[in-house]
N, C-alpha and C positions, 0 to 999 in steps of 0.2 A: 824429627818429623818423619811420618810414615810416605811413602809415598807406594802408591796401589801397579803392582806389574801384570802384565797379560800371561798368564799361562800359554805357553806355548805347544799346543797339543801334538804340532807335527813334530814337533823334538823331542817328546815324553815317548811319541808311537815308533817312532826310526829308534830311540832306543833300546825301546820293549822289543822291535825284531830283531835288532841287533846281536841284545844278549839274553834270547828268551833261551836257546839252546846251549847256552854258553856260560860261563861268569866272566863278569868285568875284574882282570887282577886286583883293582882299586879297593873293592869288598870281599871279607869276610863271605864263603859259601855257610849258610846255617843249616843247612839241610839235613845233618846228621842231627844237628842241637835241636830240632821244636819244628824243625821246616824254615824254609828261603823264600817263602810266597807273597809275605810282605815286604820284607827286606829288598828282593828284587821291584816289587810297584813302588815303595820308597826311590828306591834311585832312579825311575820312569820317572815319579814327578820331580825329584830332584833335576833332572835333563830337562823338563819342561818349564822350570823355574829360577834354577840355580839359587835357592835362596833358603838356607836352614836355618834354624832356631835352635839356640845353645842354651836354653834355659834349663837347670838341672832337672832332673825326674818330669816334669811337662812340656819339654822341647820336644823337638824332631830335628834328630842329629847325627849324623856318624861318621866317630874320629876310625875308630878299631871298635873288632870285636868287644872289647872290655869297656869301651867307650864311645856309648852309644845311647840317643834314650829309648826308652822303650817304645813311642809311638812309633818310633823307625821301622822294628821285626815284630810289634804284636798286634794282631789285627784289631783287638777292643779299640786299643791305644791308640791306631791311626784312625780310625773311626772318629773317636773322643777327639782326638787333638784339630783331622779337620775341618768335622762339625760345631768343634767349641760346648760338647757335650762330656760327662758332668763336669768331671774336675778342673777341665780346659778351660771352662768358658772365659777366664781372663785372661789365658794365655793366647786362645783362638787370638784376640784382639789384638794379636803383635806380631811381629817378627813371622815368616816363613808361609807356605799356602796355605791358602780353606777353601771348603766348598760346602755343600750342603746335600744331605738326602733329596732326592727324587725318582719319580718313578721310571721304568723302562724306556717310557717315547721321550724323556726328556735329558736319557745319557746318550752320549756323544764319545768320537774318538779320545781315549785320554783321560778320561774317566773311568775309576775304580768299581770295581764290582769286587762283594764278598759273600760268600755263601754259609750258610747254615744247617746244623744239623736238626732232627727231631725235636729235641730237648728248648730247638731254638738259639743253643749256641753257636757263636761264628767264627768257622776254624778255617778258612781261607782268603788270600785276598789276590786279584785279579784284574788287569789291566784292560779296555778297551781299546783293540786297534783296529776294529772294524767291522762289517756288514754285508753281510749275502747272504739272499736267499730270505732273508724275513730273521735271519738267525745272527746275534750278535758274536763277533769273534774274539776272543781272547787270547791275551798272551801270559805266562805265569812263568812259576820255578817252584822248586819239592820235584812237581810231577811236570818236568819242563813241556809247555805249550808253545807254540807258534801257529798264531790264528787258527784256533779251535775253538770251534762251536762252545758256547754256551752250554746247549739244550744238550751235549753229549757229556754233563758231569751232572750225576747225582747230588741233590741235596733237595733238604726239606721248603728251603724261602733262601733268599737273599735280597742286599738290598743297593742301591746305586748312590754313587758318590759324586756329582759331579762336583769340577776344581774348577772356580769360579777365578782365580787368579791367584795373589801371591803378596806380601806385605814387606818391605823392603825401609829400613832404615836410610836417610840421607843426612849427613851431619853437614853443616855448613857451621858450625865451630867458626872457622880461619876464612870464611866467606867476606864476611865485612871488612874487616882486618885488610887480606889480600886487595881485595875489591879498593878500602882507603888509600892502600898503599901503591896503587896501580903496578899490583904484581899478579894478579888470577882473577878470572872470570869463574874459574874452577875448572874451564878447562884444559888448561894450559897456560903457561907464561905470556903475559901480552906484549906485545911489540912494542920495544920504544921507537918514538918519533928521533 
């Protein structure tokens, strides 16, 4: 049974400032390999969520380097996997966050931005940690940011991600069971009389 979590925006943003200068030991830096720009907004919503999806080649996952899916570090992919666009779309419907395209007035802290070239293709991706001045702020990695303007990075369009929440497995399997046997509630052992 799925049950629906809150994204937690102030925890996705404390740790976009965290390690926007920085890497977390925990990940693989890809910076040398293709860029860290997603990889880094990956584990922003990862801290806002705590909740991945291990489905082979359509998850959003990362064990290591070598074992990891690809919506984790590539920007199409995180795109597709949290809009549930193309490949995704029955993947969206499970396990781990989604959210949906929208426009500028309607992104928020914690919310992903990624930017585009001429061509129209999209080679960046870009966390929201906040707002001054009319200009939104971002945090990143490749070309490490700490709330930097928007409007001071080149590019031809981008587009906004916002993360409506998070999709989370609850098994109660042993629930009945437990519950007949007046052994768990689930959440803990209950009191004998």
């Amino acid at each position: 049974m799925f049950v629906y979590k809150e994204y937690n925006r102030n925890r996705a943003v404390e740790y976009a400032k965290k390690w926007a200068l920085s890497r977390n030991p925990l990940f693989f830096d890809f910076a040398g390999r293709g860029g860290d720009c997603t990889n880094f907004v990956s584990q922003c919503i990862y801290a806002g969520c705590c909740t991945m999806n291990f489905t082979p080649d359509f998850g959003w996952y990362f064990i290591n380097s070598d074992n990891r899916a690809p919506a984790w570090t590539d920007v199409e992919y995180l795109y597709d996997f949290l809009t549930g666009t193309p490949l995704f779309i029955t993947e969206n419907q499970g396990i781990g966050p989604y959210g949906f395209e929208v426009d500028s007035t309607k992104a928020i802290e914690g919310d992903v931005v990624q930017l585009a070239n001429e061509s129209g293709d999209f080679y960046h991706t870009l966390i929201i940690c906040g707002f001054e001045g009319g200009d939104t702020l971002v945090c990143a990695h490749t070309n490490d940011a700490l709330d930097r303007p928007l409007s001071s990075y080149n590019f031809a369009s981008l587009r906004y991600i916002h993360i409506e929440g998070a999709r989370m497995i609850v098994s109660n399997d042993t629930c009945y069971e437990n519950l007949l046997n007046g052994i768990s509630l689930g959440i803990g052992p209950m009191p004998r009389q």
